[in-house]
DRENPARO-71473 format. One record per residue (C-alpha): x, y negated, z negated; residue in one letter; residue number from 1. Coordinates in steps of 0.1 Angstrom, whole numbers, always signed. Example, Ala and Ser with C-alpha at 12.3 -4.5 7.8 and 13.67 -1.06 7.14 Angstrom:
px_py_pz_residu_num
+123_+45_-78_A_1
+137_+11_-71_S_2
***
This chain:
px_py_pz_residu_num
-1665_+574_-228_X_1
-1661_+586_-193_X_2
-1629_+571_-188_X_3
-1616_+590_-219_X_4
-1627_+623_-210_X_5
-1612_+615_-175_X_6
-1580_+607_-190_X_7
-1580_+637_-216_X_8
-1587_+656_-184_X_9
-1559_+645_-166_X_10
-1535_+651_-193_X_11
-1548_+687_-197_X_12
-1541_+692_-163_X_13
-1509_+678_-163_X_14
-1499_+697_-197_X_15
-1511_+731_-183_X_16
-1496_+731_-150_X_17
-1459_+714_-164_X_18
-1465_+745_-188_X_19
-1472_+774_-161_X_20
-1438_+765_-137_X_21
-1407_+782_-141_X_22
-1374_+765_-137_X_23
-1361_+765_-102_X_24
-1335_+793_-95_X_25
-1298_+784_-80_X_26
-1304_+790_-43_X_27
-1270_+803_-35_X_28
-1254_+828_-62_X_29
-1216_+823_-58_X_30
-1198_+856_-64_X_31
-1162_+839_-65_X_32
-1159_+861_-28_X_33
-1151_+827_-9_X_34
-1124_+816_-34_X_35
-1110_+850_-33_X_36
-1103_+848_+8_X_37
-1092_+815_+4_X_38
-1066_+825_-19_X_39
-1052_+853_+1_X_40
-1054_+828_+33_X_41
-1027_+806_+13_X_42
-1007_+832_+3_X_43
-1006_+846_+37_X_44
-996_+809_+49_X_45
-969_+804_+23_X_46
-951_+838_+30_X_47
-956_+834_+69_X_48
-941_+798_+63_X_49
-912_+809_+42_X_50
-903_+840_+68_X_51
-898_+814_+96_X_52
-876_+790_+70_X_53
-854_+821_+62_X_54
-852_+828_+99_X_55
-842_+793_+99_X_56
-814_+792_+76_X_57
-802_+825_+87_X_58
-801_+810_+127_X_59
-776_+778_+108_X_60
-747_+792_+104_X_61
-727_+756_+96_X_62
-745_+749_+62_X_63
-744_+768_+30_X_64
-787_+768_+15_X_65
-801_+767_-18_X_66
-831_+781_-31_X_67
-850_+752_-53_X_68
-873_+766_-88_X_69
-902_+746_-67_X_70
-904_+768_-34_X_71
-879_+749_-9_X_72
-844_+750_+3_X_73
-816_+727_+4_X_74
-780_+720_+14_X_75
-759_+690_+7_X_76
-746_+669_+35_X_77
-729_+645_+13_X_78
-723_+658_-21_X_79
-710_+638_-53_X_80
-679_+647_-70_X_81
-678_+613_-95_X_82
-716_+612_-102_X_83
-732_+630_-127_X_84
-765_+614_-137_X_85
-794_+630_-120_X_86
-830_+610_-122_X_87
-854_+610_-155_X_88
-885_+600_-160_X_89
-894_+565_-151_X_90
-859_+559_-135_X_91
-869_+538_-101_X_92
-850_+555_-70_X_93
-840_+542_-37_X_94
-840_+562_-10_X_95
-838_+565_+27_X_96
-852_+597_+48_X_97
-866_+609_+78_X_98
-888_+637_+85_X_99
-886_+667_+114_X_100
-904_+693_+124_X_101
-880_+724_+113_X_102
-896_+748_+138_X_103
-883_+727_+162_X_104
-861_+702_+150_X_105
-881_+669_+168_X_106
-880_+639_+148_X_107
-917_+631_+135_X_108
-903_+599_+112_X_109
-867_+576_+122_X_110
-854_+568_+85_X_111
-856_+534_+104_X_112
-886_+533_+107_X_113
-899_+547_+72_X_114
-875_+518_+59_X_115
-858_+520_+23_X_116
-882_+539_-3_X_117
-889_+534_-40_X_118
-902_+558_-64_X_119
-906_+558_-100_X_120
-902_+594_-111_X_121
-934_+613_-119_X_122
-952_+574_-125_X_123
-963_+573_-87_X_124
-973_+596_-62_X_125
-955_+608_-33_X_126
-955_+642_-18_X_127
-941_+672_-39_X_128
-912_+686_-22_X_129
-898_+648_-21_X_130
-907_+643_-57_X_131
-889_+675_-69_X_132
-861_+668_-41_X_133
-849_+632_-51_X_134
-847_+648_-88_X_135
-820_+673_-83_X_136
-803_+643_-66_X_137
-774_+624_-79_X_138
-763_+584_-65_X_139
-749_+585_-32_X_140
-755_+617_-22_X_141
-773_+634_+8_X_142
-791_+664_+15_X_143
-813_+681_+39_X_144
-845_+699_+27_X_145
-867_+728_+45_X_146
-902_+720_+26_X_147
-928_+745_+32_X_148
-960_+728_+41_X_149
-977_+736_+11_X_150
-956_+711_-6_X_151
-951_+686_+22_X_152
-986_+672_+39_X_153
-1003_+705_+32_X_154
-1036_+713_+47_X_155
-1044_+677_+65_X_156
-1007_+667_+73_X_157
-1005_+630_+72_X_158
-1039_+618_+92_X_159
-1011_+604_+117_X_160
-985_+619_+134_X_161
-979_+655_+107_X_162
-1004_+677_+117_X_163
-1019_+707_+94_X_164
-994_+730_+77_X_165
-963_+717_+92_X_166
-933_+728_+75_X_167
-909_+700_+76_X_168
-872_+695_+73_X_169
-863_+662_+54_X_170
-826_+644_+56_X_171
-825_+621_+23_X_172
-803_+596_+11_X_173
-802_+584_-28_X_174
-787_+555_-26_X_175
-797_+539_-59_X_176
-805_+550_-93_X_177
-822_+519_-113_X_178
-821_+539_-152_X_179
-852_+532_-170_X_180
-851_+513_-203_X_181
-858_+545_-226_X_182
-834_+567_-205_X_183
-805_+537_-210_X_184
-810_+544_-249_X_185
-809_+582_-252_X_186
-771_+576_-226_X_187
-758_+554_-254_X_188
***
């Protein structure tokens, strides 16, 4: 009998003071004020970045730029008068490149040493500027691109030799267009 009103006690206790606490409280209210700054940091970034490429292409007076839809700039060094197929989705691309720093034009990556490149298009990851770059691309051709870091290595560059928001200026070569399967199809 002892042990029963021991236990019953117990669970009164346990019952009463579960019943009397209030549920813990957030510590930290966020007010959004952090993501705020953050945001005008980046846009502060991009159009600091993209004032020094225009200075850039304004200092080159030998080649003739183009403004790209995704926020970078290009000019052809080789352009193709016979092709005309540019790269669809799940077409695999071969490619050759190298990477420089544009502020100052010293070679970060030999094309030598990055070695020929594949790429599936938008089925594998590879930074954005070269993504949206080796689409406007046709067979043969090859062109120089001013990538703002926000679509090159970004924030933490490439953990080796890119360092954070580095702008970069990219020579690339397409020199093969394997069509995928579905994209042969919709041609014929």
């Amino acid at each position: 009998m002892f042990k029963k009103i021991v236990f019953l006690g117990i669970i009164f206790i346990a019952v009463v003071s579960c019943a009397q606490q209030e549920a813990r409280r957030a510590v930290n209210i966020r007010s959004g004020t952090f993501l705020k700054e953050s945001v005008e940091r980046n846009k502060a970034l991009i159009a600091k970045e993209e004032a020094t490429i225009q200075k850039y292409i304004q200092r080159d007076t030998l080649n003739t730029y183009m403004a790209s839809n995704n926020g970078f700039w290009y000019f052809y060094n080789d352009k193709s008068t016979t092709e005309t197929y540019v790269p669809k989705k799940g077409d695999t691309l071969t490619y050759e490149f190298n990477i420089s720093k544009m502020a100052t034009g010293d070679v970060i990556y030999k094309k030598e040493e990055l070695g020929i490149q594949q790429y599936v298009v938008e089925k594998q990851q590879i930074i954005p500027g070269l993504r949206f770059g080796l689409q406007l691309m046709k067979k043969g051709e090859t062109v120089t691109f001013l990538f703002p870091s926000h679509i090159a290595y970004g924030y933490h560059g490439d953990n080796k030799r890119i360092g954070t928001n580095v702008p970069i200026q990219s020579t690339i070569t397409l020199l093969d267009i394997k069509k995928d399967n579905k994209n042969l199809e919709t041609e014929n």
